[in-house]
C-alpha positions as CSV (number, residue, x, y, z in Angstrom):
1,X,133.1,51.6,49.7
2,X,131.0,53.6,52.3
3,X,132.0,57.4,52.4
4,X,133.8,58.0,56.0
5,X,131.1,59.9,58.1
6,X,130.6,61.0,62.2
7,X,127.7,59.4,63.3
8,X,125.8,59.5,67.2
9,X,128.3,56.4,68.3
10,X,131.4,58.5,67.3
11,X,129.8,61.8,68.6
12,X,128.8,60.6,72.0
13,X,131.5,60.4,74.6
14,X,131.8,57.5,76.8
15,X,133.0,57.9,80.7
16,X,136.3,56.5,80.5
17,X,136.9,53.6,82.4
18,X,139.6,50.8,83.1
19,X,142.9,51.5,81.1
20,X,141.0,54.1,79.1
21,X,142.9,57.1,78.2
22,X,141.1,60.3,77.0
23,X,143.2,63.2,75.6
24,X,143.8,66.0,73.3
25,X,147.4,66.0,73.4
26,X,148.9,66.3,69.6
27,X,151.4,63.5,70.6
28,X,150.7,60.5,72.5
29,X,151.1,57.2,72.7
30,X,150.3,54.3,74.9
31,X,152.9,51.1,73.6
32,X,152.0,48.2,75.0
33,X,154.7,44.8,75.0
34,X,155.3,41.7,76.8
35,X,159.6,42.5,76.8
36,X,162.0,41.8,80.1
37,X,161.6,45.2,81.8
38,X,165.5,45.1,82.1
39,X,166.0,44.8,79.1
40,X,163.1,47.6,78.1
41,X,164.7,50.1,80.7
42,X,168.2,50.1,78.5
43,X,166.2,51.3,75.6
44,X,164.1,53.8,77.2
45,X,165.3,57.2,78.4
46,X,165.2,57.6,82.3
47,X,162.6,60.2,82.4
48,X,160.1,57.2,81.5
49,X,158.9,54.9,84.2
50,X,157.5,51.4,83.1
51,X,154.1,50.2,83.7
52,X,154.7,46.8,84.8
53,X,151.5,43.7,84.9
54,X,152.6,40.2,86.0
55,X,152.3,37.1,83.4
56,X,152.9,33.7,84.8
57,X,154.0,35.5,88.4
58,X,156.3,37.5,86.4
59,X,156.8,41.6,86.1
């Protein structure tokens, strides 16, 4: 087994782009799903807002 190591690929940062997310936040977390957003909302506190895409013509 190779030793873990930084190399120029991990070093060099990218622009973000598309659903890229770039942070230094201690806690994050990006959850992607494919659930009934009715039925996700009843789980999730109010404060959160869904990020809905459509699947078949469906949220």
């Amino acid at each position: 087994m190779e030793p873990l190591a930084f190399n120029a690929d991990l070093l060099t940062r990218q622009p973000p782009r598309g659903m890229d997310v770039d942070t230094t936040l201690a806690h994050f977390a990006i959850i992607t799903c494919l659930v009934d957003p009715d039925v996700a909302r009843r789980h999730l506190h109010s404060r959160f807002e869904l990020d809905l895409i459509s699947v078949d013509g469906r949220e």
